[in-house]
Legacy VTK file of the C-alpha trace (Angstrom):
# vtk DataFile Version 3.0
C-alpha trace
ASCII
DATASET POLYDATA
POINTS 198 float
16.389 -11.949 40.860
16.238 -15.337 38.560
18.674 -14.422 35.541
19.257 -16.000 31.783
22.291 -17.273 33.115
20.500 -19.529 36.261
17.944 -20.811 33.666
20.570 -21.652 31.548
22.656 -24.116 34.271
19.810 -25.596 34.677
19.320 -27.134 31.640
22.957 -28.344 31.133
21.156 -31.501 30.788
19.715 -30.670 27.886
22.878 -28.935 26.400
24.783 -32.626 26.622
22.908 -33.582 24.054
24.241 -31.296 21.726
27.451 -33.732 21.949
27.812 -36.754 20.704
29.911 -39.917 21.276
32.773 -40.628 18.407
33.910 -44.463 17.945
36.766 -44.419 20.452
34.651 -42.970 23.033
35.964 -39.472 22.934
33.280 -37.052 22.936
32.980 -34.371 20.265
31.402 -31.199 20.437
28.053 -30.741 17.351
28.646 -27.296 16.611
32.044 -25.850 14.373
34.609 -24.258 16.454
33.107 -21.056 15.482
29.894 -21.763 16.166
30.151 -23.804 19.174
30.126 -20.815 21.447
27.302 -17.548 21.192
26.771 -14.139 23.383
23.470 -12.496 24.365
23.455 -9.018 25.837
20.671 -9.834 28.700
19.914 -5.818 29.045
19.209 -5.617 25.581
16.672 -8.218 25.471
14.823 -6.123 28.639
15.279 -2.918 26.623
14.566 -3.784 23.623
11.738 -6.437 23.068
8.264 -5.833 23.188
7.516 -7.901 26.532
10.794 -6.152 28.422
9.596 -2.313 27.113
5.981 -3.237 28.506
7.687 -4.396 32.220
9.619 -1.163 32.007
6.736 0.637 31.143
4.116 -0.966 33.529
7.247 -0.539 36.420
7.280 3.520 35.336
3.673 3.952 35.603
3.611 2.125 38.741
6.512 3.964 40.663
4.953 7.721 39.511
1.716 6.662 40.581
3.505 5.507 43.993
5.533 8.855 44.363
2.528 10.899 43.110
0.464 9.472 46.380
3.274 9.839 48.936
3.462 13.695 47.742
-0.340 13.926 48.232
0.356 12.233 51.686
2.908 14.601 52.582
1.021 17.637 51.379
-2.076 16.483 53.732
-0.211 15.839 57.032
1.972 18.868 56.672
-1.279 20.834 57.027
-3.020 18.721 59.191
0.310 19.516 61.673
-0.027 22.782 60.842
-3.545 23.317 61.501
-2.259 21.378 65.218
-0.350 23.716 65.687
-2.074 26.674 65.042
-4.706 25.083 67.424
-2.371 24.354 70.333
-3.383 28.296 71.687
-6.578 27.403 72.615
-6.336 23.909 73.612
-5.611 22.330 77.098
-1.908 21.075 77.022
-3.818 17.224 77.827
-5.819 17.837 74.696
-3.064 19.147 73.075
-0.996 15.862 73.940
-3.077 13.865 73.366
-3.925 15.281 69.502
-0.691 15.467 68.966
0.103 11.529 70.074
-2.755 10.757 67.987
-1.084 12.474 64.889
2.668 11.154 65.236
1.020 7.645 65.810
-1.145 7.867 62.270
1.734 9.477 60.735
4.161 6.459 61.911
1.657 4.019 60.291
0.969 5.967 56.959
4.870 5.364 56.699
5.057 1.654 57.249
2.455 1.455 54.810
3.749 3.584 52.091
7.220 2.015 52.952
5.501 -1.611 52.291
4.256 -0.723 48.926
7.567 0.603 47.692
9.082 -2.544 48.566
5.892 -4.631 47.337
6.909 -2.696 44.233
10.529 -4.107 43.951
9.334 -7.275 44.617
6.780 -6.934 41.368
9.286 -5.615 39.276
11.877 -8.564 40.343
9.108 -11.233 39.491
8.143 -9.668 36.075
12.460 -9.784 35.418
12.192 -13.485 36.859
8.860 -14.357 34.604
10.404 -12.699 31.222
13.643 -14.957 31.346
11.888 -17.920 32.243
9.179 -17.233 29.070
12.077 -16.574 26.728
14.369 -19.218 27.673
12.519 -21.322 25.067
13.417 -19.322 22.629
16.622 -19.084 23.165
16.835 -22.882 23.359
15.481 -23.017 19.611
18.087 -20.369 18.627
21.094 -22.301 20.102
20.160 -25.307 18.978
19.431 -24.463 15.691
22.844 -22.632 15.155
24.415 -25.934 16.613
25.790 -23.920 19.810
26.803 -25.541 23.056
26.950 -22.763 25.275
25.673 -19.422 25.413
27.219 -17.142 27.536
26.464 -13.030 28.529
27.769 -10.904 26.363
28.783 -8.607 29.117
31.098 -11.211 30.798
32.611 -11.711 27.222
36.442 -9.669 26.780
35.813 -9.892 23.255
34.054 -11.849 20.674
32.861 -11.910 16.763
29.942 -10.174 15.535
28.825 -13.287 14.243
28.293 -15.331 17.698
26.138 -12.362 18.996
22.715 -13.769 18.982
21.010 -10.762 20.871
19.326 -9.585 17.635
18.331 -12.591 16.072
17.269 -12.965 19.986
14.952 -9.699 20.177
13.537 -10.490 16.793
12.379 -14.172 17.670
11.230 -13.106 21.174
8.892 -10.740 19.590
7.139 -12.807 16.905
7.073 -15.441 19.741
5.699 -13.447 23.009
5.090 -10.008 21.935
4.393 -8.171 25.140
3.791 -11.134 27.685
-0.237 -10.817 27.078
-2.726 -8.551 28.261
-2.320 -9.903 32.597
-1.087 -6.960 34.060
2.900 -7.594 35.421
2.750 -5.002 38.143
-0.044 -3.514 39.636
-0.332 0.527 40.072
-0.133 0.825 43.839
-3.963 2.426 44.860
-4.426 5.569 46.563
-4.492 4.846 50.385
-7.086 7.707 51.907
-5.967 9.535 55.011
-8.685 9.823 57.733
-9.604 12.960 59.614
LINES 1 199
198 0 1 2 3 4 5 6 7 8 9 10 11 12 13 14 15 16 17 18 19 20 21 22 23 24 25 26 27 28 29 30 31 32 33 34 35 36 37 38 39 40 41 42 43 44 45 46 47 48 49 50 51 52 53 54 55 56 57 58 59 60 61 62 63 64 65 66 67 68 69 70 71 72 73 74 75 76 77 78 79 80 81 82 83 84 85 86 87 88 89 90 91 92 93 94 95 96 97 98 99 100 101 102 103 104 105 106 107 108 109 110 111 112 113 114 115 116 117 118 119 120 121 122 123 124 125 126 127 128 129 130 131 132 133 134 135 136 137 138 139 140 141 142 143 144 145 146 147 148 149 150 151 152 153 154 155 156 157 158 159 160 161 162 163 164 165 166 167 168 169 170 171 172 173 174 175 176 177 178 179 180 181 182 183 184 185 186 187 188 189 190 191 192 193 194 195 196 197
C-alpha cells in the first residue's frame, strides 16, 4: 500500500527549494531550528477526517455485506448436502456418485469465487488508502510550506517531539475544508449477492 511517507520522497525535489544558497555557497535551511522539522500521525488522518471515516465506513459495509453472503452460502449447501444425503437410500450408488461429484465440484467453485471477492476486497480497500494519501498530499504540501518546514516525518517513527511540530490537527482540519469525504464516487463497491443454482 502507497503511504504519506512514499509520496513524500518523491517530491524531495520540491522540498530543495525550501533551501536557499547563502553568499559563500553554504546552503541554509528556510525554516527556524524549531520549525524546520514537523510530525503527522498518518492513522489519525485515516481515523479522523471526513474522507478516511467514509473509506472505513464504505470498507465496513462492504466486508458485512461479504460475510453476510458467505453465511447465506453456507446455510444453502449445508442443506443441499443434507438433503444428498438423506437421498442417498433410494438412489443407485452411480447416481449417488455422480450427485455427489456434481455437489463437491459446485461447492469447490462457490469457494474460489467467494475467496476472489474477499481478496478483490483488500485490494479496494488498499487503493482507497493509496487514493486518500495521494489527494491529501497537497495539502500537506501547503501546510509545510507555509510553516517554513523542510521535512515532515511520521509521528510514530518520532522518540519524542514538541507539541508544537505536530501538524496532525492543523492536518485533519485543512483536509476537511479541502476534500471533505473524497466526493460522492463510491471507493469500494459492496460485493453482490452471487445466487447458488439448483
Amino acid at each position: 500500500m502507497g503511504s504519506l511517507s512514499t509520496l513524500l520522497r518523491a517530491a524531495a525535489l520540491g522540498v530543495a527549494a525550501l533551501v536557499v544558497q547563502t553568499g559563500d555557497g553554504r546552503a541554509q535551511p528556510v525554516a527556524s531550528p524549531e520549525t524546520a522539522i514537523l510530525v503527522l500521525n498518518q492513522d489519525r488522518l485515516l481515523t479522523q477526517t471526513e474522507f478516511g471515516q467514509r473509506i472505513q465506513t464504505e470498507l465496513e459495509a462492504a466486508s458485512q455485506a461479504l460475510a453476510a453472503e458467505n453465511r447465506r452460502i453456507e446455510a444453502q449447501l449445508t442443506e443441499e448436502e443434507l438433503d444428498l444425503t438423506e437421498r442417498r437410500p433410494s438412489m443407485t450408488p452411480a447416481d449417488f456418485r455422480a450427485l455427489a461429484s456434481e455437489f463437491d465440484a459446485r461447492v469447490v467453485a462457490i469457494r474460489a469465487a467467494q475467496d476472489a471477492k474477499g481478496r478483490d476486497l483488500q485490494a479496494q480497500s488498499e487503493a482507497a488508502q493509496q487514493r486518500f494519501f495521494e489527494e491529501t498530499f497537497p495539502v500537506l504540501l501547503e501546510i509545510i510550506e507555509a510553516r517554513g518546514a523542510a521535512v515532515l516525518l511520521d509521528s510514530r517513527t518520532v522518540l519524542l517531539s514538541a507539541g508544537s511540530v505536530d501538524i496532525t490537527d492543523a492536518a485533519i482540519a485543512a483536509i476537511n475544508e479541502a476534500l471533505g469525504d473524497g466526493g460522492e464516487e463510491p471507493l469500494i463497491a459492496v460485493p453482490g449477492v452471487a445466487p447458488l443454482e439448483q
